[in-house]
N, C-alpha and C positions, 0 to 999 in steps of 0.2 A: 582552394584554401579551406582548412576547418570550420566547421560551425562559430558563426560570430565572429568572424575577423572583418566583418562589411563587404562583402560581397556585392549583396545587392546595391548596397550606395554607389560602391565601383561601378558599378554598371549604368548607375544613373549619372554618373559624373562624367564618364565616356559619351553617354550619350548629350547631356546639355551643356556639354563645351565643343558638339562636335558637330557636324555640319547638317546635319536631319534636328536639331536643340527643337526647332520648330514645328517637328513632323511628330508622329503617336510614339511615345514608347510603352509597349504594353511587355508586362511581365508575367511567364507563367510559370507556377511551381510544378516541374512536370510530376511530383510526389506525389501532390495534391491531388492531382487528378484520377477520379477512377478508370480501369485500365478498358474498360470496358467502353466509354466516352471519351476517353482520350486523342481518340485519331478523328471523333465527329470535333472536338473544339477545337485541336489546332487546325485542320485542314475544310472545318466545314463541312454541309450536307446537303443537300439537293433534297424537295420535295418527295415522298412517300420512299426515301434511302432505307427505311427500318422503321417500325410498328408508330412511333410519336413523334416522326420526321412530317409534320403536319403543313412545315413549308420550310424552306430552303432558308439555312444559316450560312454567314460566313464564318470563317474559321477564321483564330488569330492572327493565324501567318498574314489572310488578305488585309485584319483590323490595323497590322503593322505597318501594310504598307507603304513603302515612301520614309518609314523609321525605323526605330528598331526593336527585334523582336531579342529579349529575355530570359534566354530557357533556363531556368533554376532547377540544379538537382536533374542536369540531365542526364545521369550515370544512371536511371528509375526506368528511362522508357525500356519498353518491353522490346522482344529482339523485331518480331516484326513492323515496328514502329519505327528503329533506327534505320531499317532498309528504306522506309518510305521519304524518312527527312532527309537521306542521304541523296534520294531520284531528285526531291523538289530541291535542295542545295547545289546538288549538278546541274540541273535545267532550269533554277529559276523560275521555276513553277510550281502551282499545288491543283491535285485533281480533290474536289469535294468528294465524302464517302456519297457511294450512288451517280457518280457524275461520270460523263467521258469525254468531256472538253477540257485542257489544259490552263489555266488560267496565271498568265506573267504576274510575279510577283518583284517587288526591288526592295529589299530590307537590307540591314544591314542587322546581323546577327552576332548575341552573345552570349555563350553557355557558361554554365558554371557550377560547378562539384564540390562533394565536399570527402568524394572520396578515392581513395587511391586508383584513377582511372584507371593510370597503365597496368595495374595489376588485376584489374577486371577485362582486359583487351586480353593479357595471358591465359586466365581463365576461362576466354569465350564469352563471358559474360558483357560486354562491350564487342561493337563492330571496330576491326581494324582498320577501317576504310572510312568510315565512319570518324574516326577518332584523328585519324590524319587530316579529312576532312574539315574539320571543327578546331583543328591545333594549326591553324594559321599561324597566329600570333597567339604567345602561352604568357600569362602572368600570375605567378602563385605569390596570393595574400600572406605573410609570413603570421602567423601566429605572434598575440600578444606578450608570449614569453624571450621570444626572440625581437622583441623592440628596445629592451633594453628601456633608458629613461624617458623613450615615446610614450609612456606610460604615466606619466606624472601630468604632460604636455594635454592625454586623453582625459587623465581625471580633471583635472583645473577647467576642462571645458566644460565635462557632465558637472562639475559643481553647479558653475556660472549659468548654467542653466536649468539645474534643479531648485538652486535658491531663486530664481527669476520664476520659475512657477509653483512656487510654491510660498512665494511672498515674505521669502525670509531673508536676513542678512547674511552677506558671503560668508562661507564655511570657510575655513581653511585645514591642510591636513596637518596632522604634530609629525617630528619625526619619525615617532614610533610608525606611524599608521603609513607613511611613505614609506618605510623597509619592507612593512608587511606587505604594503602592495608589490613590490617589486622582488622580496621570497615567493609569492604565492606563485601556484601552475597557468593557472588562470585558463582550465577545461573549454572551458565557456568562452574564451575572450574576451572582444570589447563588449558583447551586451552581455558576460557575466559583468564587467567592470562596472557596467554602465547601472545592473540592479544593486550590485552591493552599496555604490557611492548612494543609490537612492534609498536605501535601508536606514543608510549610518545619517543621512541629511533627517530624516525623520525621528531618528533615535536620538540622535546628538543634544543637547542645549545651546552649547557653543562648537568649536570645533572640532574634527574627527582626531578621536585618537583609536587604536590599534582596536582596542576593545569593543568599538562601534562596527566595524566591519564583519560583516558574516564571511568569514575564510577562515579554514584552521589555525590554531596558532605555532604550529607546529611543536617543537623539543625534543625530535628527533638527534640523538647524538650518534649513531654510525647507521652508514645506510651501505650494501652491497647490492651493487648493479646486474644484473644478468642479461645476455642476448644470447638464449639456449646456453650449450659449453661452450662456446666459440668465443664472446664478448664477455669482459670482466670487467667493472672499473669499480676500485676503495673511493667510499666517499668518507669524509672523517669530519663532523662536526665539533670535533673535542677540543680545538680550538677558536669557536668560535662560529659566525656566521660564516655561509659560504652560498656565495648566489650562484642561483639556478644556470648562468652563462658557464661560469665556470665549470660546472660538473657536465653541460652539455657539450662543452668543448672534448674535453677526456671522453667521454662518451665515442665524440666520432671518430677521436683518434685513434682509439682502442678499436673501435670498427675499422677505418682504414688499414690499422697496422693488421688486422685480423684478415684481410682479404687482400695483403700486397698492395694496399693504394688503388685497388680496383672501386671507381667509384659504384658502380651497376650494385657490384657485389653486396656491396657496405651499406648501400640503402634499401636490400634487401634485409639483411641481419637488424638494422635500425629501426625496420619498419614503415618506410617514407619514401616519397620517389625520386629519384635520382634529379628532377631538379630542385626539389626542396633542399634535400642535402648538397646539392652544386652551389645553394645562395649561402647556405651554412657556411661552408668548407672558405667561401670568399671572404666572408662575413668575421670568419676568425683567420682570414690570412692562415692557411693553413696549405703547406705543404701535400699532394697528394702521391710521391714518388715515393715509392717503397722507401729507397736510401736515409730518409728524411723520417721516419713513422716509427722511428724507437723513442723510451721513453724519456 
């Protein structure tokens, strides 16, 4: 999923409704980490491994074990990194750097990206074996523009809890400031939604209108779509407001009808992977057989 759609809480919500709720769950940002240290802190190091290996670390995998391990932003490790996760995921094992005993590991493991894996497996840039591997079970977080009015549901929560610490009485939004939230892109997602509502809670006297929130305001009156020459779609705000569902819909259709209904194709031209655009295409009941793709 994109940046800020909750990822990481997914992951902690997986893990404390699930049968290790009891055991470690440690999370690592494999970004974070430098590339250089990287393979002594996930797998660990055995005394005098390298010049300030001064005694023997475990690595997160063993911190994990018996729970679950967290890999954030795993599309970052380096290529011979991914060979080495992929021995200890087969074998259920991890050798410390410096080490030549096998050490059983039992985790239960889960990654998560924020970016277009499969097009980094094309690339090279991802292990293929690797990536089947870790694609067990696939759940893509749908971006907050495609929640539709889940979004009113997310702000009413950040309110009730921004007024809760911050010792003020419940906000509420005006209409105006409820359209804008639901015209707006929302880049960022839930924790873009999550800093603006905290902006306008601070800004406001009483409740949020349009004007309190940091999002443009748009006024945009014709917009023309492009995907290279291939993809077209007229947007026309002349009359009137027209939400972002709507124009994402046309969008994919005009993709589909551009590729014969080939889904692979179309989320190629779209820029998104084929099953983000397969929750889409569900998502607006949408026809994917050529016959059906006129306008």
């Amino acid at each position: 999923g994109e940046t800020g759609t909750g990822k990481d809480l997914f992951a902690r919500a997986i893990h404390h409704e699930g049968p290790r709720a009891e055991r470690p769950f440690v999370h690592v940002n494999c970004a974070a980490l430098p590339e250089t240290l990287i393979e002594s802190e996930l797998f660990g190091h055995v005394k005098g491994a390298f010049t300030d290996a001064r005694q023997s670390k475990q690595g997160l995998f063993e911190l994990a074990n018996g729970g679950t391990l967290y890999l954030d932003e795993v599309a970052t490790l380096p290529a011979p990194l991914q060979a080495k996760l992929l021995t200890s995921l087969e074998n259920r094992t991890v050798r410390p750097v410096g080490g030549v005993q096998e050490r059983p590991i039992d985790i239960h493991l889960i990654s998560a990206t924020n970016q277009n894996i499969e097009r980094a497996v094309q690339a090279g840039e991802f292990r293929q074996d690797l990536y089947h591997r870790l694609r067990v079970i696939s759940i893509e977080l749908p971006p907050l523009r495609d929640r539709g009015d889940d979004i009113f549901i997310l702000a009413d929560a950040f309110l009730d809890r921004l007024c809760r610490r911050f010792k003020m009485p419940r906000r509420q939004l005006s209409p105006q400031a409820r359209e804008a939230l639901l015209r707006h892109t929302w880049q960022g997602n839930v924790r873009e939604l999550s800093h603006c509502l905290e902006s306008a809670v601070l800004r406001a006297d009483g409740d949020i209108d349009a004007r309190h929130l940091t999002i443009p305001s748009g006024g945009e009156r014709a917009v023309r779509l492009r995907g290279g020459d291939r993809v077209e779609v007229d947007v026309d705000f002349s009359r009137g407001p027209l939400h972002l569902e709507q124009v994402e819909r046309r969008l994919i259709e005009a993709a589909l009808a551009a590729t014969g209904g080939n889904v692979t194709r179309a989320a190629e031209l779209l820029g998104t992977t084929r099953d983000t655009l397969r929750y889409r295409i569900a998502k607006f009941e949408l026809e994917t057989k050529p016959a059906n793709l006129g306008p």
